[in-house]
NUSE-605900 format. One record per residue (C-alpha): x, y, z; residue in three letters. Coordinates in steps of 0.25 Angstrom, whole numbers, plus 5000, padded with zeros to 4 digits. Layout:
# NUSE-605900
XYZALA...
# end
This chain:
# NUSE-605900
503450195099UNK502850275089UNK503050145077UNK502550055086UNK501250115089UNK501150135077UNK501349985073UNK500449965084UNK499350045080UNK499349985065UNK499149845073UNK498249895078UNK497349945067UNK497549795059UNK497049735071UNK495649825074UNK495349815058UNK495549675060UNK494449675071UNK493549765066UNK493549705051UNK493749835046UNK495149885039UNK495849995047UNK496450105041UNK497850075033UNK498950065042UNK500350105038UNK501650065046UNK503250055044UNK503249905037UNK504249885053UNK503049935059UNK502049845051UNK502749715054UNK502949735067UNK501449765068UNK501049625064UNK500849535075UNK501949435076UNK501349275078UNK501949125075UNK501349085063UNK500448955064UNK499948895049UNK499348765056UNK497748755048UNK498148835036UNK497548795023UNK497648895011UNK496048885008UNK495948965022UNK496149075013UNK495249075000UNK495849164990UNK495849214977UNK494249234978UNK493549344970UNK493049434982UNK492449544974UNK491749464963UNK492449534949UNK492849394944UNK494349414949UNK495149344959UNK495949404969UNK496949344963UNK496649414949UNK496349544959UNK497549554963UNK498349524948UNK497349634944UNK497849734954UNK499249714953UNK499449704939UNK500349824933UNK499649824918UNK498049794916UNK497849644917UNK497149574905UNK496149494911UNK495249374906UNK493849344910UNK493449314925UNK494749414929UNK495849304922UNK497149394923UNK497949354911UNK499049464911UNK499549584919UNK500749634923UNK501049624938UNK502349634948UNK502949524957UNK503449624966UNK503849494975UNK504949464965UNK504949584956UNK504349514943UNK503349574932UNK502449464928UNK501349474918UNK500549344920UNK499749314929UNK499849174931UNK501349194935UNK500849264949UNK500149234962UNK499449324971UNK500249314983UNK499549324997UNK500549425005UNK500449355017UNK500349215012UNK498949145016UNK499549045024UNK500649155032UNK499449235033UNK498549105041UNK499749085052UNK499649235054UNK498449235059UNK497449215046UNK497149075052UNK496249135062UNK495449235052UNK493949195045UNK493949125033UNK493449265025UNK494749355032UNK495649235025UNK494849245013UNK495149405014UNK496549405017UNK496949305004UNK496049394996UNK496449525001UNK496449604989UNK496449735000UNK497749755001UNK498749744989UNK499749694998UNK499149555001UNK498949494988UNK500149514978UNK500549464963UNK501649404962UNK502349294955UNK501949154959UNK503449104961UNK503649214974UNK502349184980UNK502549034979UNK503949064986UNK503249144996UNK502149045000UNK501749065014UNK502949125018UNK503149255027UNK504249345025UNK505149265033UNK505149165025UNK505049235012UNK505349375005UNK504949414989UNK506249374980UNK506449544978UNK506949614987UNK506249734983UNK504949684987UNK505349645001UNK504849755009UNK503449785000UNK503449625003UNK503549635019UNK502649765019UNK501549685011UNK501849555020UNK501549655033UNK500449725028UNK499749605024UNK499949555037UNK499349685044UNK498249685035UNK497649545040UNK498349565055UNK499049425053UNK500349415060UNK501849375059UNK502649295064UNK504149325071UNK504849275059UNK503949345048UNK504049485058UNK505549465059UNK505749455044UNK504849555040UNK505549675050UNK506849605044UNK506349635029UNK505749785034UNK507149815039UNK507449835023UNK506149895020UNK506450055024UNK505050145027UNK504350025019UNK502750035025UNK501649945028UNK500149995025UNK499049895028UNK497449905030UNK496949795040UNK496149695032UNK494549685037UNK
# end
């Protein structure tokens, strides 16, 4: 009784932040807890178009990218950087597949729920801005993630149903990222994604979710 008040409460708080355009308070949960919070929906893509969601725009106006905000961020040794915020080296980890790589032009910035997963969940019916915001969101270090360009392409648009990183050891970071991400923007799942993602927690021992509710 008490887990699922709980779970409920944490809803609760996404949905109110959502609302009132202000972020609640971080909420922290069991990564069971988490899924189960999210609000399970049939996924419709019908009207999706990838320029629904500008990206890669330089929202603060320091010359860099998001793109090159977030190589900055995750990069493991100091970047060396060009003018107008060219990343020419770094050292970073793909923790999708476990590699170390040192050039840049071998990574992508992944999009943790996928742009067009995220539009069949409910980002179809958001503002123009709030899609803007959720493929630029460099508030949470969980929604944009360097990796190497060969697992994101394998990923696509696909939900973790349909696709898990190639390491193991990454699957439960993977599914708690996946869920929190979801949280944060109140987007839903859908019955196979839930059904897969309680499968994979099963594996995933005292694994936790924390989350702020995106304005």
């Amino acid at each position: 009784m008490i887990t699922k008040l709980r779970t409920a409460l944490c809803a609760l708080l996404a949905a109110i932040a959502l609302l009132s355009g202000t972020p609640a308070h971080a909420a922290e949960m069991t990564l069971t807890d988490a899924i189960r919070a999210l609000p399970v929906a049939a996924e419709t893509n019908d009207g999706y178009e990838r320029t629904a969601f500008r990206h890669w725009i330089d929202e603060d106006r320091d010359g860099c990218s998001t793109r090159a905000e977030v190589l900055l961020e995750e990069s493991r040794t100091k970047p060396v950087i060009e003018a107008n915020c060219r990343i020419i080296s770094g050292t970073w980890y793909s923790y999708y597949d476990g590699v170390t790589v040192v050039d840049p032009a071998k990574l992508d910035i992944d999009h943790m729920g996928p742009l067009k997963e995220a539009w069949g969940s409910g980002a179809k019916f958001w503002t123009k801005e709030r899609r803007q915001a959720y493929a630029n969101d460099l508030g949470s270090a969980r929604s944009l993630v360097a990796v190497t360009a060969a697992t994101n392409r394998s990923k696509a648009d696909k939900d973790p149903a349909q696709w898990m990183p190639p390491s193991a050891d990454a699957h439960c970071t993977y599914i708690a990222d996946w869920v929190g991400t979801k949280l944060r923007w109140s987007l839903s799942a859908d019955q196979p994604e839930r059904d897969a993602l309680l499968r994979i927690a099963e594996g995933c021992g005292h694994q936790q979710v924390t989350y702020e509710p995106a304005a």
